[in-house]
TORKOL-4160 file (C-alpha; in steps of 0.2 Angstrom, whole numbers, padded with zeros to 4 digits, m for minus):
47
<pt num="1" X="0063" Y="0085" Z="m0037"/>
<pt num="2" X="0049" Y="0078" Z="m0041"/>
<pt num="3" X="0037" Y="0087" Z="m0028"/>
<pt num="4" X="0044" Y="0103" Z="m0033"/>
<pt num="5" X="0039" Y="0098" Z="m0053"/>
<pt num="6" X="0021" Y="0094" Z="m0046"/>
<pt num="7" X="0022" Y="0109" Z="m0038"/>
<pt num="8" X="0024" Y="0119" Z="m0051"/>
<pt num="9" X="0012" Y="0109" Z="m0064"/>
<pt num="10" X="m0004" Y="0110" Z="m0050"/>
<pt num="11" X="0001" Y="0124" Z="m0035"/>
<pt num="12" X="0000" Y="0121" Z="m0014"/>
<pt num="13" X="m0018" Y="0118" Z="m0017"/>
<pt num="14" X="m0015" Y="0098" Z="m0026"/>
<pt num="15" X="m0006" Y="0096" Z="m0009"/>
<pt num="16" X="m0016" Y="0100" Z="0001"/>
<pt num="17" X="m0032" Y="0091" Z="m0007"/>
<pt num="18" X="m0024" Y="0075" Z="m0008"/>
<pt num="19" X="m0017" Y="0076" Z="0011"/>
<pt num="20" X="m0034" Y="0078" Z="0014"/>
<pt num="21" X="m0041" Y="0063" Z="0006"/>
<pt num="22" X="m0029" Y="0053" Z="0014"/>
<pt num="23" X="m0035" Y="0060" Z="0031"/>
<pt num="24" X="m0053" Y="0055" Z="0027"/>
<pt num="25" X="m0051" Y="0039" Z="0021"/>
<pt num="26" X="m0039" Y="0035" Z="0034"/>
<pt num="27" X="m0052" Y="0042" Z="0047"/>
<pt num="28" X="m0065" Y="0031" Z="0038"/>
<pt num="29" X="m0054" Y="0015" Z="0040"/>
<pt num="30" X="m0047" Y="0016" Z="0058"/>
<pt num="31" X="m0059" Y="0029" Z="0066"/>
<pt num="32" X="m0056" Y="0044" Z="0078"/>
<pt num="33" X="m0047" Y="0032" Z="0089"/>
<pt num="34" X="m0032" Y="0029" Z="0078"/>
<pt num="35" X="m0027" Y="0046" Z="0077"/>
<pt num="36" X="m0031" Y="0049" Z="0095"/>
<pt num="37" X="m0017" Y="0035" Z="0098"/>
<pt num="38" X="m0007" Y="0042" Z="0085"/>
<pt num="39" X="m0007" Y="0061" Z="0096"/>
<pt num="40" X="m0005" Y="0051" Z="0113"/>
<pt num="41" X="0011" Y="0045" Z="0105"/>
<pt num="42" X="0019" Y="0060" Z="0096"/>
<pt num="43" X="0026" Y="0066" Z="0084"/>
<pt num="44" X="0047" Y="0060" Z="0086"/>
<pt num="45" X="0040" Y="0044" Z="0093"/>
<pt num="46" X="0040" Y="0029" Z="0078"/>
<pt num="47" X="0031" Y="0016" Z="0090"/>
């Protein structure tokens, strides 16, 4: 509902850009290890 409203106010690209962001600051505060670990463990593992 509301994802789809945002959606439709700013297009795919909002999306996009703000995943982004998240990636890069999250790469700024744990480093290329992190989401190394993260890939080690997969994606259906919640450990």
């Amino acid at each position: 509902m509301g994802g789809e409203k945002t959606k439709q106010e700013h297009g795919q690209d909002h999306f996009e850009e703000i995943g982004r962001q998240g990636g890069e600051k999250t790469l700024d505060e744990h480093g290329k290890e992190h989401f190394k670990q993260i890939g080690k463990k997969g994606g259906n593992n919640s450990n």
